[in-house]
Steps between C-alpha positions, in 0.01 A plus 500: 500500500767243458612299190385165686153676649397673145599150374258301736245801439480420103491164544179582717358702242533238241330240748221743509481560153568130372416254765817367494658319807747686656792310384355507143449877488888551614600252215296639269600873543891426556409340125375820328712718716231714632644545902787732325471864404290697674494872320281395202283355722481777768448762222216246323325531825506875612424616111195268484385612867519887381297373175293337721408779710435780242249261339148601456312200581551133550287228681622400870496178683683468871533143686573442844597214621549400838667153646412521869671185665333574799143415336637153428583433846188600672364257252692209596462625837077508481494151313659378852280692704207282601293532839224756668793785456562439142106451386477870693713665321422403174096628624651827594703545214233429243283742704722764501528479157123486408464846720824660288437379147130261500498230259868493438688177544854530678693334218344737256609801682827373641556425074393848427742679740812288419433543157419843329408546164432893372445565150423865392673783263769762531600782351862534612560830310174631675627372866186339522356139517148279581529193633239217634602233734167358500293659797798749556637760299776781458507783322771787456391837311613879568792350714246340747438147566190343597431123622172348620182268396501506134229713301507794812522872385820670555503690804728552868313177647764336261755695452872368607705759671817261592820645280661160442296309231691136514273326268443817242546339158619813380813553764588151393530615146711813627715294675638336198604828397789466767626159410854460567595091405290274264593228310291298198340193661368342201161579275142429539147600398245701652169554354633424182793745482813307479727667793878540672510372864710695703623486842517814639635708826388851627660564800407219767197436284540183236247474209405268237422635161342454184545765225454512131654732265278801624363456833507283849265214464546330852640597778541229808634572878524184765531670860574226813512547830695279770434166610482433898735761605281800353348720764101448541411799616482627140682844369291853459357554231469125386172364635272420246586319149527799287218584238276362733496749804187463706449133458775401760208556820444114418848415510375262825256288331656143490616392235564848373735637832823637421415678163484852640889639466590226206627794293826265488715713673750429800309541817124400361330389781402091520781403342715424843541108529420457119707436205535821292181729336538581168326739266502465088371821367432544118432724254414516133454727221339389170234726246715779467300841347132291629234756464384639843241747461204301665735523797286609843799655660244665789495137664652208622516240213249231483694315168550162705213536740226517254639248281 
């Protein structure tokens, strides 16, 4: 990473952690000196990530959120629309719909796949974790990982075989073990701990995070994908917003096209003639040592669903 990238990249993290303007955020940490030195803060990081990940226990929440420009301008598009052909596919799209998912409203769902909210618990010391996205569920025990309709016994119907596990909150935690440049982008609170914002680079990968004097509180990614020059045909491996596998068959309802393969990456498919996709993905740590015996680790979570 470059002096004048890790620069821009703190002055990001600060925006994200203060709200500050852009040109605010660059004034304000050229002020306290925070975009120089990077050792303290690359050793802050890795020693709370290793803390982090021999902990027993610790409550788990994971956002994703995605910014799909292409949604925006099939909505301009359909408020032009008018005629026979327009009125028809509106019909057909509210009837597909009804046969996929009855009584749900397009908004509603387009809402709930652009923006994820799981909230669960982990026991990073355990390699294990529960968490409820509200209908859908993960679960990692024994090495295996699990995803389907929340509340379902364990079993091979639901069992995830794929090696690569993108959006495992766990590997996210690991990779800050191999954190090569950070640099202090200011200070903020989360969940009433008072924490260090750093800006942080493993490998190709650049994180946001939030740690106190023992353990990572936050951790935030942003992943984009080209404009109008990215390929449309969508790259293997990418179809389907991750965390939500199985949902994209109604990727072709209107209103709600273009979702499946809006992982963020280069090459998602629907993002050709669009400005740029991009994915915020977040996750925090809070109730450190929270008592989990009542845990039903024999089933997908319900935590979300039934509340």
């Amino acid at each position: 990473m470059t002096r004048d990238h890790a620069r821009k990249k703190a002055i990001r993290a600060r925006m994200a952690a203060t709200g500050e303007p852009y040109s605010v955020a660059a004034r304000n940490l050229d002020a306290t000196g925070s975009s120089g030195g990077t050792q303290d803060a690359v050793r802050d990081v890795i020693a709370c990530a290793t803390r982090t990940l021999t902990a027993a226990r610790a409550r788990i929440e994971i956002r994703r959120d995605t910014d799909l420009a292409r949604l925006r301008d099939q909505e301009r598009e359909g408020r032009r629309r008018s005629g026979l052909i327009g009125r028809l596919a509106r019909r057909a799209a509210r009837a597909a719909l009804e046969r996929v998912a009855p009584g749900t409203d397009v908004a509603e769902l387009r809402d709930m796949l652009l923006h994820q909210v799981g909230e669960g618990f982990v026991e990073p010391a355990a390699d294990r974790y529960l968490i409820d996205y509200g209908g859908y569920a993960q679960v990692l025990i024994d090495g295996r990982r699990f995803h389907g309709l929340s509340g379902q016994p364990l079993g091979p119907r639901y069992q995830q075989h794929r090696q690569q596990r993108r959006d495992d909150p766990l590997d996210l935690l690991r990779q800050l073990q191999a954190v090569t440049n950070a640099r202090y982008a200011g200070e903020e609170t989360v969940r009433g701990t008072p924490c260090r914002v750093v800006a942080a680079a493993a490998g190709p990968a650049e994180l946001t995070v939030w740690v106190d004097d023992e353990h990572i509180r936050r951790i935030q990614t942003v992943e984009r994908a080209p404009g109008p020059s990215a390929s449309a045909s969508g790259t293997s491996g990418t179809s389907g917003t991750s965390g939500i596998s199985g949902i994209s068959g109604i990727s072709g309802i209107s209103g709600i096209s273009g979702i499946s393969g809006t992982s963020g990456t280069s090459g998602t498919s629907g993002t050709s003639g669009t400005s740029g996709t991009s994915r915020t993905e977040t996750l925090e740590l809070w109730d450190f040592g929270v008592p989990v015996d009542s845990l039903d680790w024999s089933r997908l979570p319900s935590f979300r669903t039934d509340g």
